[in-house]
C-alpha positions in Angstrom: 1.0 -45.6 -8.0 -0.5 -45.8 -4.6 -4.2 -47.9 -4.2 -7.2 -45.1 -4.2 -9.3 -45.4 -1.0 -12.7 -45.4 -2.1 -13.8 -43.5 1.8 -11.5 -40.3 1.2 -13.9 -37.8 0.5 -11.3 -35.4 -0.5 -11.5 -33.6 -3.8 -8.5 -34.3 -6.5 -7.2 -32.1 -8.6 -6.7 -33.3 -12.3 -3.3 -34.9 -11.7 -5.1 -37.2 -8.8 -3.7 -35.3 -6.1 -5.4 -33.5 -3.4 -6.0 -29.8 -3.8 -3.6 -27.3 -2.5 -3.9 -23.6 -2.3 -1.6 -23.7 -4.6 -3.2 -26.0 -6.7 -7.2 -24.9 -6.6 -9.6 -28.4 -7.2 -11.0 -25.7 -10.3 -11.4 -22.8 -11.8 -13.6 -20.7 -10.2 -16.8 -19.2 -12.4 -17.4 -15.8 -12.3 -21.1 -14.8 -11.3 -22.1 -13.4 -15.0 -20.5 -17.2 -16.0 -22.4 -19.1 -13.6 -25.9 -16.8 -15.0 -24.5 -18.0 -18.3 -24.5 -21.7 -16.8 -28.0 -21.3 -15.5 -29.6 -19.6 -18.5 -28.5 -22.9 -20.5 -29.7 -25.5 -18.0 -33.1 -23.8 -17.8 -33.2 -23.4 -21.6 -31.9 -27.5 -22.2 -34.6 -28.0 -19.0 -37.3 -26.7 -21.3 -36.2 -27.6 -24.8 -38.3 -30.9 -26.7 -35.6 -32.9 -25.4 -36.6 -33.1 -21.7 -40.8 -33.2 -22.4 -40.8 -37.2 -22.0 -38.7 -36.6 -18.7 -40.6 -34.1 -16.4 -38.8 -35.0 -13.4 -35.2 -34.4 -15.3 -36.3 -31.3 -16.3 -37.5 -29.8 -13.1 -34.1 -31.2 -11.5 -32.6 -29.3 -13.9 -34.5 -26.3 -13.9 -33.9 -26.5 -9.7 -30.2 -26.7 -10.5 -30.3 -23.9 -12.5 -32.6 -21.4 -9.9 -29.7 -22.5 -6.9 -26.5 -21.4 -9.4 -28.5 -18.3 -9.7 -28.8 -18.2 -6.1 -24.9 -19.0 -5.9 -24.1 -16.2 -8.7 -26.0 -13.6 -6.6 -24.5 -14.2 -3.6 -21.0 -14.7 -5.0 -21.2 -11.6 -6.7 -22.4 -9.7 -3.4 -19.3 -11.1 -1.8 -17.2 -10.1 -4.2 -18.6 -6.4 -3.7 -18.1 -6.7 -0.1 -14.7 -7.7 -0.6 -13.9 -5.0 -2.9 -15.1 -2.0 -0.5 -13.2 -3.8 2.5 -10.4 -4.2 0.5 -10.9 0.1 0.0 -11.1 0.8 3.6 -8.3 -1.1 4.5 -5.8 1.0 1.9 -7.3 4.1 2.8 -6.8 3.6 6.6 -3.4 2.7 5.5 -2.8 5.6 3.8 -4.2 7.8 7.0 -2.2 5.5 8.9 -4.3 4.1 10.9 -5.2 0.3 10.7 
């Protein structure tokens, strides 16, 4: 195996190797996932376990707010995408485009 350079900033994929679009870094969440993801960082962010670490738990509870963020926007991209996607086969079909 070759040596790691500890500089490369390049994400790896699970087998070490750089990602390809063949070969995504990860599965990608959907947005009701990543709401999912957040509800449970706000809820761990506000259970008795974090009380003694206020600073952990607002971390956390920022974490969660910017996935929401993420899931929003992800999900109006996806919409976007979708009606694009619509135009484009109907001007295909009218033969335009």
């Amino acid at each position: 195996m070759g040596k790691t350079d500890s500089t490369d900033t390049t994400p790896a994929t699970q087998s070490g190797a750089p990602p390809t679009p063949l070969a995504p870094a990860a599965s990608q969440l959907t947005p009701d996932e990543m709401r999912g993801l957040a509800k449970r960082l706000r809820a761990r962010a506000d259970s008795v376990l974090f009380r003694d670490q206020p600073h952990q738990a607002a971390d956390m509870r920022q974490a969660a707010s910017l996935i929401e963020q993420f899931a929003a926007l992800s999900a109006e991209i996806l919409a976007s995408a979708a009606v694009i996607d619509g135009l484009t086969r109907l001007l295909d079909v009218m033969g335009g485009a």
